[in-house]
Each structure stands twice: as C-alpha cells, then as structure tokens.
C-alpha positions as CSV (number, residue, x, y, z in Angstrom):
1,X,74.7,87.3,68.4
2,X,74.7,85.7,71.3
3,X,70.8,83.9,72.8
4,X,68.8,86.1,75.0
5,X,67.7,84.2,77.9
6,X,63.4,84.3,78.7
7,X,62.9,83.5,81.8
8,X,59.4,81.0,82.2
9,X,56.1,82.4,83.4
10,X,55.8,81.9,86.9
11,X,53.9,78.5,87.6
12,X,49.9,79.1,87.6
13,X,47.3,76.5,87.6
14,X,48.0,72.9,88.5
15,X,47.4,71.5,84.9
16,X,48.0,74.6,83.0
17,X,49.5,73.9,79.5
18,X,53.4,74.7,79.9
19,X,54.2,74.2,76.1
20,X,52.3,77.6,75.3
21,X,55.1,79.6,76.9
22,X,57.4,77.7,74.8
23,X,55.7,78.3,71.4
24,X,55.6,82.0,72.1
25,X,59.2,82.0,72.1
26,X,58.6,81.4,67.9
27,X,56.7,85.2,68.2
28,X,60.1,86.4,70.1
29,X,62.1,84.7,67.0
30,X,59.4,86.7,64.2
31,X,60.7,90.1,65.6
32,X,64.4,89.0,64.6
33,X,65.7,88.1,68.4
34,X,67.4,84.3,69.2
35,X,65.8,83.3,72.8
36,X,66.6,80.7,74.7
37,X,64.7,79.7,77.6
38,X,65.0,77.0,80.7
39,X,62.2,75.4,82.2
40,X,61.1,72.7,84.2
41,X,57.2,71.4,83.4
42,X,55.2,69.9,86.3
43,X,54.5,66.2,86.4
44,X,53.2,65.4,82.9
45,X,53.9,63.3,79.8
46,X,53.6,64.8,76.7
47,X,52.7,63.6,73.0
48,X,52.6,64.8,69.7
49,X,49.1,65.4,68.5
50,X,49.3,62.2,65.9
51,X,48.1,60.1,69.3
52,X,44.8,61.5,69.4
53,X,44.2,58.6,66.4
54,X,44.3,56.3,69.4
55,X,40.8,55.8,69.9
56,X,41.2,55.4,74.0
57,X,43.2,58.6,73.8
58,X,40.8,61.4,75.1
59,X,39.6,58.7,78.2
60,X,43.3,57.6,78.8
61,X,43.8,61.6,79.2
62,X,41.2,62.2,81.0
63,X,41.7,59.6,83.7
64,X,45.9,60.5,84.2
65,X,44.8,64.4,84.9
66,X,42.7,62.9,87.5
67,X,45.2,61.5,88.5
68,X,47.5,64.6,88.7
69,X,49.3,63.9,85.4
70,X,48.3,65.7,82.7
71,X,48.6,64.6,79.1
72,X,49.7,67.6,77.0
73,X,49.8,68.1,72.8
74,X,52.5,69.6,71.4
75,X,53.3,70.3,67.7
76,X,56.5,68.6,67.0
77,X,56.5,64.5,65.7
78,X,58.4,61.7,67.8
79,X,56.6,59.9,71.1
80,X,55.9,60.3,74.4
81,X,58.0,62.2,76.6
82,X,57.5,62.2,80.7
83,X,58.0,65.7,82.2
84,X,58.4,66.7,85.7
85,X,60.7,67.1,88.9
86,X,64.3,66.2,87.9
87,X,63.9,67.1,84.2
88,X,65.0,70.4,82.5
89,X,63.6,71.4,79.5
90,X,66.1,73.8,76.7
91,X,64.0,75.7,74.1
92,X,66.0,77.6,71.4
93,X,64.0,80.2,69.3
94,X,65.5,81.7,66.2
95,X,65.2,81.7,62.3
96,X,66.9,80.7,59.1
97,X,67.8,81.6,56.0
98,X,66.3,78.2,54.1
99,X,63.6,75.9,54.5
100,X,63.5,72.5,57.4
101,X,64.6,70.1,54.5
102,X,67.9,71.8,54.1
103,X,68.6,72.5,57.7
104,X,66.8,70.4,60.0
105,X,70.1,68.2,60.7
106,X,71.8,71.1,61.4
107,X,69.5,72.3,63.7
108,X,69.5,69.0,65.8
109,X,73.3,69.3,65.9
110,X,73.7,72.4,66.9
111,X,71.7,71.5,70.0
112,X,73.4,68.2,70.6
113,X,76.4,70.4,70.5
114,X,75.9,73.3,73.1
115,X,74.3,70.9,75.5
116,X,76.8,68.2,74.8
117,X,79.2,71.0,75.8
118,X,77.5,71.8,78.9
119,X,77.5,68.4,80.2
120,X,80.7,67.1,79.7
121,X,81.6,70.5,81.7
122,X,80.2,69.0,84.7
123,X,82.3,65.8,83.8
124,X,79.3,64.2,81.8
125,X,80.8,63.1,78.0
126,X,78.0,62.3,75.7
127,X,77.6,61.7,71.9
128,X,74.3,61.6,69.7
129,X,72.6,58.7,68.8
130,X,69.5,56.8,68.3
131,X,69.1,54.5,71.5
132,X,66.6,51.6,70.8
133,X,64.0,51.1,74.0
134,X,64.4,54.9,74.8
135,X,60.9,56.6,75.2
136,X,60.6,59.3,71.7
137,X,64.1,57.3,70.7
138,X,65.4,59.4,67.6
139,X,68.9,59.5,65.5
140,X,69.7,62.7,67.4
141,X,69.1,61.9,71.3
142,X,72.1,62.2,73.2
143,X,73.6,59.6,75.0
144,X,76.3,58.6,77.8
145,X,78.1,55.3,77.5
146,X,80.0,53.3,74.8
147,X,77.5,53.2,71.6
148,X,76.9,49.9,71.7
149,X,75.7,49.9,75.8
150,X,74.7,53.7,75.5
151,X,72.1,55.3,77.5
152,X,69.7,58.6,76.4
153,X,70.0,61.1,78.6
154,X,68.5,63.9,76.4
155,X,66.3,63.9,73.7
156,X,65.4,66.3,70.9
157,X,63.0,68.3,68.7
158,X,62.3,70.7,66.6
159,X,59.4,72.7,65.0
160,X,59.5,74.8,62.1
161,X,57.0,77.9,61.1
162,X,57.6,80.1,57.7
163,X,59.1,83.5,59.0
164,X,56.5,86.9,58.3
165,X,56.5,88.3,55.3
166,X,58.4,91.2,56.9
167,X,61.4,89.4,57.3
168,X,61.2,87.7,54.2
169,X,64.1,88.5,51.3
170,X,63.5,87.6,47.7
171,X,63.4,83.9,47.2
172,X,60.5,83.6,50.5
173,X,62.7,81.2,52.2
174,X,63.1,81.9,55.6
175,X,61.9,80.4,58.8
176,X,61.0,80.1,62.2
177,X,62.6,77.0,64.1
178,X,61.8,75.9,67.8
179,X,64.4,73.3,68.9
180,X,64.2,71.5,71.9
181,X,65.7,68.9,74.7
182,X,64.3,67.4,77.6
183,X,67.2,66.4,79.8
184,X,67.2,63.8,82.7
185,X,69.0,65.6,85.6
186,X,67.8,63.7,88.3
187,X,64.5,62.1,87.7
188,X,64.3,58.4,88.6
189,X,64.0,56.5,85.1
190,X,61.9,53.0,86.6
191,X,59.5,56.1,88.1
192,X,59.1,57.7,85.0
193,X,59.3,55.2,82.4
194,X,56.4,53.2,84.2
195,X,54.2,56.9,84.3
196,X,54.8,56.3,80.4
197,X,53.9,52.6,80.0
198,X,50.9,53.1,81.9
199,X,50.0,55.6,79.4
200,X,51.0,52.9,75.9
201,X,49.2,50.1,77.9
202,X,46.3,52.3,78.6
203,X,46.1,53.5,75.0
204,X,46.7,49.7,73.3
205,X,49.6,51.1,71.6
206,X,51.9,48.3,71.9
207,X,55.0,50.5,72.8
208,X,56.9,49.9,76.0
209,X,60.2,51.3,76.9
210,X,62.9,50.2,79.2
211,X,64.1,52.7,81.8
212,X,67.7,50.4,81.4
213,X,68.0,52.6,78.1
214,X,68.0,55.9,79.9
215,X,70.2,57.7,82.4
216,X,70.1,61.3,84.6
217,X,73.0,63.3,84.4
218,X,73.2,62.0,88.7
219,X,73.4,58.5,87.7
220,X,76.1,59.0,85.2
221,X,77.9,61.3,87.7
222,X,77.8,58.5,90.1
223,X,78.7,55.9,88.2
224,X,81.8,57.7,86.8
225,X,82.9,58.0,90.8
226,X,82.3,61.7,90.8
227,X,80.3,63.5,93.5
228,X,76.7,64.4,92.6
229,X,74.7,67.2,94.3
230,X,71.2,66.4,95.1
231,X,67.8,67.2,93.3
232,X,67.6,70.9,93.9
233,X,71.4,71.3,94.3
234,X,72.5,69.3,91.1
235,X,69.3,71.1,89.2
236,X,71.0,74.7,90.3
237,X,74.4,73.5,88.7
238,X,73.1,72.2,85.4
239,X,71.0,75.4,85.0
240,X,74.0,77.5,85.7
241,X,76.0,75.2,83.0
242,X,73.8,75.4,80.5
243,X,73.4,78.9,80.7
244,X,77.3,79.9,80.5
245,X,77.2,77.6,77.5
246,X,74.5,79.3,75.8
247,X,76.2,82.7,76.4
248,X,79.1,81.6,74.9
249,X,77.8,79.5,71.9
250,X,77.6,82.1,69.5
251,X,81.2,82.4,69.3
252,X,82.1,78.4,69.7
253,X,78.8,76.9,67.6
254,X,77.3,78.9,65.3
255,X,73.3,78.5,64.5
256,X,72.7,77.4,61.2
257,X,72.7,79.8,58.3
C-alpha cells in the first residue's frame, strides 16, 4: 500500500508549535492508513524533552523566542536539531505488527532507504552512518562522502506509541511508529550550527558541534560539479523527488512487518 501524502497545516502564528501537526499523523496511523507528510518548520531548534534537566533551560528558551527562535519539545530521544529555511522535514506514520525492540532498526533503514533513494536521484549518493561532531549525531544519520571524511546531511528518528485496542490481534503487539528526517537542502551549516552552540553554551551543556561535519544537499551538488538550483528552486526539486519516491516505495522498500 502505497503512503498517502498530508499536506502541512498552513503556517499560523509566528512561534506556533509545528511538531503537533506531526504527532497527529500517529492518530492518521490508529485508523489503519500509512501517511507521509513534507514540511518545512520556521526558524527554530528543537530538543527532546530530557533538556529541560538543564537548569538554565526554561530562561535559555525564553530569551531565543525573543529572539525569534523558538525552542520546541518533542518526544523522540537524540539532541538538538536546528530547523528553518533550507531544511525539509519527512514524517512517516504507520504501524507494526511487533513491538520498537524488534523493529526499531528496521524502521531507521527503511527511511535511510527511500530518502537515500531520492537523493542520489538528483545525483546525491549517500550511505548511513554515525558522523562524530554532527548536531543529534546517531548510527543511522545519513551521510555524503567517503566514511572516513563523511558529512550528515540527514538525520533521523523515530517515536513509537502502542496501537488501540481495536487494531490489536491476539498477542497485543502492535504499534504506532512516527519516523522522521530532517534534511539539509540548502541551509547554510556555520549559520545554523552557531544558532545551536549558542543554545549548548547558553545551557552549560558542554556540547559543541562542527558545521565541517555537515552538508546541504546544494553543497554536495556543487562540489560534485553538478548544477544546483537555488533556495526555493532546489527546495521545489527535492520535494518533487521525495515525493515520486515515496509513491513508489511500497513496491521497491517495503515498511517493516
């Protein structure tokens, strides 16, 4: 069955929460439908809620939405991750037949996969690894480059909620999953790898990351001698990418069972 594309709620208030839309996808998935959905955020970072230990947090917060960056929670683990022009956010809603420790590799390769596939249509080849001085660095980002000089250039996520009992069968097994990617399309990486040290260094955290350890989907375009559309332009074509990839994954990379 192939994904059935939800288009974003138009954008409302400045520092409106975008990752709400994205966890009512999970509601979409309880009624037995696979969404995916496309989105940009406005200029934000995001953290998983295990930061609000920090005791600076809630000033740190409060002083970046003045600002005009927002810090938003979401419910998946990892770090920080910057949001805003030039980044493209892929949210895939679905369930499972068995519970996140049996699965949850499978559901980060699945993703690498159909947006790994996507890319290296527009002449982008990547691979999944963990990339050390990457902001939210995990085994599954995915990266462009030899692995020993690679770059991230998408990271991932995932969130997991037990399915209703309505769609439950006999052993109670079944879930919900929310997986995720934040891609670099065109968004400077010194610009938004400082918005994120600003952040650490206004927290105490003691984390810095280097923007020589990431890479837009432009850069790597460039650097490869092929021609790369601007902002908007090169936005349109990795939308319209991703989106002949999704229609087609359900055929070339099946979801896990």
């Amino acid at each position: 069955m192939p994904f059935e594309f939800v288009e974003p709620a138009p954008a409302g208030q400045p520092h409106a929460d975008p990752l709400q839309d994205e966890l009512a996808l999970l509601e979409l998935a309880a009624q037995g439908r696979q969404v995916a959905q496309l989105w940009e955020a406005p200029l934000s970072l995001v953290v998983p809620r295990t930061y609000q230990r920090h005791a600076g947090f809630e000033a740190a917060r409060s002083e970046f939405a003045r600002q005009g960056c927002p810090v938003f929670l979401r419910m998946s683990g990892g770090g920080l991750v910057p949001q805003g022009p030039g980044i493209l956010n892929l949210s895939l809603a679905y369930s499972v037949g068995q519970p996140p420790g049996a699965l949850s590799d499978a559901v980060y390769l699945h993703l690498c996969e159909v947006i790994g596939k996507g890319l290296l249509a527009l002449g982008v080849p990547t691979h999944w690894q963990a990339v050390a001085g990457s902001f939210c660095d995990g085994r599954f980002n995915l990266a462009w480059g030899p692995p020993e000089a690679a770059r991230k250039i998408a990271g991932t996520a995932q969130y997991w909620r037990r399915a209703p009992a309505a769609m439950q069968s006999g052993d109670g097994q079944r879930h919900l999953v929310l997986a995720h990617a934040v891609l670099l399309v065109s968004a400077d990486p010194v610009q938004i790898n400082a918005r994120a040290n600003a952040f650490e260094a206004a927290l105490g955290s003691g984390r810095r990351y280097d923007p020589g350890k990431v890479v837009s989907v432009r850069e790597a375009l460039l650097a490869q001698g092929r021609a790369a559309a601007d902002g908007a332009g090169l936005m349109a074509q990795v939308l319209e990418t991703l989106r002949k990839t999704l229609r087609h994954s359900a055929a070339q990379t099946p979801l896990p069972a």
